[in-house]
Every structure is written in C-alpha cells, then in structure tokens.
C-alpha positions in Angstrom: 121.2 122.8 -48.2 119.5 125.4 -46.2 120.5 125.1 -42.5 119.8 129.0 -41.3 117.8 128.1 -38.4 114.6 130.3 -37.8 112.5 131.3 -35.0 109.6 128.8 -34.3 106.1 130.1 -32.7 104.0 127.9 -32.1 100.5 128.2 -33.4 98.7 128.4 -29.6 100.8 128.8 -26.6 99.0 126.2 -24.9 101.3 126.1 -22.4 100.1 128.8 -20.6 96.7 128.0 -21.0 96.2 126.8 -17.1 93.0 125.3 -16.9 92.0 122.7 -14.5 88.8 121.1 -16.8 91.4 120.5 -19.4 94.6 118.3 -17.3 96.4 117.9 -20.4 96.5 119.5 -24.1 98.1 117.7 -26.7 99.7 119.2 -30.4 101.6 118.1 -33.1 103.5 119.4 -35.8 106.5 118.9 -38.8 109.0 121.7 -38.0 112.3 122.5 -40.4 115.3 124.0 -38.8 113.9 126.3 -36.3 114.5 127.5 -32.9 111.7 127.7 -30.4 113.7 130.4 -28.1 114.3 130.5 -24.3 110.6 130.2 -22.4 108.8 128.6 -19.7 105.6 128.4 -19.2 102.6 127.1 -16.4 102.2 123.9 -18.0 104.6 120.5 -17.6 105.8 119.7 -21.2 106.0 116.0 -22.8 108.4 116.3 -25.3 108.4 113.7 -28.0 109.0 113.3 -32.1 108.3 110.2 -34.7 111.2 111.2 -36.8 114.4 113.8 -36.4 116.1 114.5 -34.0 115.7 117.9 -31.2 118.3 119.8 -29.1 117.2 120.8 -26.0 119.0 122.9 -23.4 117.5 123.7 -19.7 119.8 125.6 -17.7 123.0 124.1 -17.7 122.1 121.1 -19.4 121.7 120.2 -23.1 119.7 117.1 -24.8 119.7 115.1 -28.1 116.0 113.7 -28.5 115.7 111.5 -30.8 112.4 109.3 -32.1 113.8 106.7 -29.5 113.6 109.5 -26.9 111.3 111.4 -24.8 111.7 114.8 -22.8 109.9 116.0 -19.9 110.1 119.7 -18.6 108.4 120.2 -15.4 106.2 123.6 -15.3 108.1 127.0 -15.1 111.5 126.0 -15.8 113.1 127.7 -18.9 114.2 125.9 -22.0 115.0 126.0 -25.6 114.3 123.8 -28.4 116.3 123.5 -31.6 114.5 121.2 -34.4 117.3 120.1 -36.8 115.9 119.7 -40.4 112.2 118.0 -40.4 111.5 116.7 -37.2 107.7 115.5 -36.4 107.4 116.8 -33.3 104.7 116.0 -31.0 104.0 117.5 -27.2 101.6 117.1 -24.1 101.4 120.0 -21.9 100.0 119.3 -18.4 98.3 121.4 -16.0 99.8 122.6 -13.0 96.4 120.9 -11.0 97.3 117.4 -11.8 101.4 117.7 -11.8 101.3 116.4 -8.3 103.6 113.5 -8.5 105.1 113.7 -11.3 109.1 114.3 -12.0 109.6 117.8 -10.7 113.4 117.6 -12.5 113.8 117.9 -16.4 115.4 115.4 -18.0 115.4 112.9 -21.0 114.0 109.0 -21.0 113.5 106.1 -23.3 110.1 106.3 -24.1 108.0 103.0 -24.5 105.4 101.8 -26.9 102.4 102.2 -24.3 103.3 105.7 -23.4 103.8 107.5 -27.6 100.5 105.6 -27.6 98.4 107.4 -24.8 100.8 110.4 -26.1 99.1 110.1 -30.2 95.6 109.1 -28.8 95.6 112.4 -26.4 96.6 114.7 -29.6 93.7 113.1 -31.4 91.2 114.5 -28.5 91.8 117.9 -29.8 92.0 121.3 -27.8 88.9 122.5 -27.5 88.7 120.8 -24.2 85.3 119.0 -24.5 86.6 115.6 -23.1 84.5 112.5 -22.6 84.2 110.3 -19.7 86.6 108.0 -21.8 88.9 110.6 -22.6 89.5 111.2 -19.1 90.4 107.6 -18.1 93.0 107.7 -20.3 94.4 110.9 -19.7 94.3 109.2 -15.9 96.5 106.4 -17.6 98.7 108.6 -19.1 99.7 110.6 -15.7 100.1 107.4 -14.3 102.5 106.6 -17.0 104.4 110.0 -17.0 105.1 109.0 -13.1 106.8 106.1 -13.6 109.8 107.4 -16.1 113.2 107.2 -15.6 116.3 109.7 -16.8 118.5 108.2 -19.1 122.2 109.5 -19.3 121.7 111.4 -22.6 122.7 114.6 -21.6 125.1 117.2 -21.9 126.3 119.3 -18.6 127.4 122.5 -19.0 128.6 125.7 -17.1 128.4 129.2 -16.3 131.6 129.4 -14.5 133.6 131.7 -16.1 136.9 129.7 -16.6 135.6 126.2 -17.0 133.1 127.7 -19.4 135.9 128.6 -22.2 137.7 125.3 -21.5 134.1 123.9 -22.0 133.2 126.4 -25.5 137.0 125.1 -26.9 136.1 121.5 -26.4 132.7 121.8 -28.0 134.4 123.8 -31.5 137.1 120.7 -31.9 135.1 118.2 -30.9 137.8 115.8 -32.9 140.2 117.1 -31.0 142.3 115.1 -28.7 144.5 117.5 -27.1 144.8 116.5 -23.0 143.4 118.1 -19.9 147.3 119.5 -19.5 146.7 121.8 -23.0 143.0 123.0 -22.0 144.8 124.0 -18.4 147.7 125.8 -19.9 145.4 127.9 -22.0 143.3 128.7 -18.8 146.6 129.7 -16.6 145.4 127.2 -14.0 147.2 123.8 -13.3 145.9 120.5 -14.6 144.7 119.2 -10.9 142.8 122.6 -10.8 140.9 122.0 -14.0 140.1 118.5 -13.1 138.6 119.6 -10.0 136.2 122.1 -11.9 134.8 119.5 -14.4 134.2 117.5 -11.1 132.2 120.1 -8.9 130.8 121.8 -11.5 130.1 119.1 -14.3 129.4 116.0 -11.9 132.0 114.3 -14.2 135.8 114.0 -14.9 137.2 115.6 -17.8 137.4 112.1 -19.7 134.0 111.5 -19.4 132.5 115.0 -20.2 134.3 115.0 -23.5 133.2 111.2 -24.4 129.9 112.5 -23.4 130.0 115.0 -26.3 130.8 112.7 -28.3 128.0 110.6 -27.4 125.5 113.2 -27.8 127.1 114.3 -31.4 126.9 110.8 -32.4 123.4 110.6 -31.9 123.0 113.3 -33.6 124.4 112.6 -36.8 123.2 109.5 -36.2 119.7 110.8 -36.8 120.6 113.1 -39.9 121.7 109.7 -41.3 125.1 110.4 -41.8 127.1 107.0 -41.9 129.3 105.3 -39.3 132.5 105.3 -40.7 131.7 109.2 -41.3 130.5 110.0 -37.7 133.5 108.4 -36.5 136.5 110.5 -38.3 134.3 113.3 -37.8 134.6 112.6 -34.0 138.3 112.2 -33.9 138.2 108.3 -33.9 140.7 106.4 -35.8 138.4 103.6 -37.3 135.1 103.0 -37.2 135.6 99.5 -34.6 136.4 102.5 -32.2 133.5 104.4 -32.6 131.2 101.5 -32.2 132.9 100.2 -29.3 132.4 103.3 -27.2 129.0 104.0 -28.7 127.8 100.2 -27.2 129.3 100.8 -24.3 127.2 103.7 -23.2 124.2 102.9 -24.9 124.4 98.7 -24.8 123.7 98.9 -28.7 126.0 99.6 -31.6 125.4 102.6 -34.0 123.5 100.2 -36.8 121.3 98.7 -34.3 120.3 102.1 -32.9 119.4 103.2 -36.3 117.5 100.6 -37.1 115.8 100.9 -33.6 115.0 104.4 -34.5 113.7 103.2 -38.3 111.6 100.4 -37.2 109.7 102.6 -34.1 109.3 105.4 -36.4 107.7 103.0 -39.2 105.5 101.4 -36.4 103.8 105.0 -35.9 103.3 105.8 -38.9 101.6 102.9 -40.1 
C-alpha cells in the first residue's frame, strides 16, 4: 500500500476569489493521500466529505472529520488538511460580505441531513456565479443553517510551549503507552505537580484526559480506514476490546460498531 502523502492543489483557489455577487462557491472532489499545506485564505471554509476520513490542524488544534463530521474555518485563519486514502471531499467557501454572524472560531460539528443537503445542492450551482433568484434563497437557507452549529468535542489540543510540547510529541509516538504523568515529568526535569499544571493552562485539560483524547481521535480514525475493533483497541494500549468500547461510548454516547454503521448508512444515503 502506498501511503507517501503528496501535496494537494486544488484546481481553483476559490477561496480567495472575494466576490460579493457570488456569497458562496461550492467544489467537490475524491482526493488520495494528499496534503493540502498550511494556508488561509478571504473566504469562510465548510468542510465536509461522504466517505474517508480528514486531519485537520488550525493552530494549536488538530481534527479527525469523518463522513459523520463537518468542519468550519472562519476566513483568514491558517490551516492544513491531510486526506487519508480516498476521501470524497466536498467544501463551501463563503464570502467575507455575508460571514456576518456566523462562528468566528474554527471548530468541528455533527453535521445534519438538512445541512450536506443545501451543502450538495450549492455544489450543483456551479462556479461561474450566474445564480437564479432560486439559488439565492437557498444559499440564504444555508447561512441560516451554518449559524446555528455547534462544536463537538472532537479535537485535539496541542502546544507550542517548548517543554510541554516534547512531553506532548512523546505521548503522540507511543500512543499505547501507559507510562504515568510521573515518567513524562522525570524525562522533562520538572516535577509531576508542575507538568500537571502545564497540560491544564496550556491544554484546557488534565493529563488523563488529553491522552484519552488521543485516543479518541485515533480511534476514529482507524475507525474510518475500517480497521476492526478488537484491532483499534490493542493498537491503543487497551487490554480487551470491552475496554475500548466502554471509553469510546462514553465520549461519544455510541459504541465503535454503531458509529460505523452510522458512518455506512449516511454515506449510502448520499450516494444514492
């Protein structure tokens, strides 16, 4: 298998096309291992795909989108986009003229049915701009929509502090491991109660929780390269599988199998 991961460019930059006639531009496209590198751009990005799964970091955060998943990037802030094998990726840039209430944060949501709807039926207006009466009502809808999400907890904190950031780096290459906050301090030269404060003020979460967190994200993850449970769960330092699932439903209120079949089912009801 071929997993060298290649720079993507995208066919039309269009978001930096800023262009109050046209409020939104939507594009699609199946994309296989590639990196779209550090950018930003005018535009407010929808982020959204029927099938794979994308890792997305904005500053010091990192996202796992998956088809059950949607990503919004307000304009001008800088991110990256990894696509992990083929991922059908679909996007909606927005103006800067019509961004007026909308999230001005970045972060990941559950998308609804309604919303990959308007998303699909935008993309199918092309981008030449020539937009009907019709068309616009329903990019109205759509902004209206966009408004109204919510940030789900699927995301990764990170760091640029120095220290905290090699504690942080260790963590992410052994993420089986199950050494204690103690060994990660010792190999820092700081005590334990100093370490614990740095995941706190700098990672808005104790050391526990940050590392579960990875987990989480990994999971879904392999989840959506269809790896199997039992699999995920060795991989991830857990002695059985029972273990696995338990933490999995207890961040995410469903177990591994019923989030995979979540993920199958929506994905089959778009491309129908």
């Amino acid at each position: 298998m071929n997993n060298q991961i290649r720079t993507y460019r995208m066919a039309q930059d269009y978001g930096y096309q800023v262009n109050p006639a046209i409020p939104v531009i939507g594009y699609t496209e199946t994309v296989n291992n590639e990196m779209c590198i550090s950018h930003s751009h005018p535009r407010g990005q929808l982020i959204y795909a029927t099938r794979g799964v994308m890792n997305v970091v904005v500053g010091n955060n990192i996202w796992v989108v998956n088809p059950l998943q949607g990503l919004w990037i307000p304009g001008g802030i800088e991110h990256q986009v990894t696509f992990q094998k083929d991922v059908n990726y679909y996007s909606v840039f927005v103006d800067p003229s019509v961004m007026k209430g909308l999230p001005e944060k970045s972060f990941s949501f559950d998308i609804p049915m309604f919303l990959k709807q308007l998303v699909f039926k935008i993309i199918s207006f092309g981008t030449s701009g020539n937009l009907t009466p019709s068309q616009y009502r329903i990019i109205t809808v759509f902004l209206d929509e966009l408004a109204l999400i919510e940030p789900s907890a699927t995301f990764l904190p990170t760091t640029n502090h120095e220290r905290l950031q090699k504690v942080v780096e260790l963590i992410m290459e052994d993420i089986a491991s199950k050494n204690t906050i103690d060994y990660y301090a010792e190999l820092s030269f700081m005590s334990s109660r100093t370490l614990s404060r740095l995941f706190v003020k700098e990672l808005g979460m104790n050391f526990s929780d940050w590392r579960t967190r990875l987990k989480l994200l990994e999971a879904i993850k392999r989840l959506g390269e269809k790896q199997s449970i039992k699999e995920i769960a060795l991989d991830l330092g857990y002695e059985t599988a029972s273990a696995f699932i338990f933490m999995f439903k207890k961040h995410l209120r469903k177990t591994p199998s019923n989030y995979i079949l979540e993920d199958e089912n929506e994905a089959d009801k778009l491309s129908a």
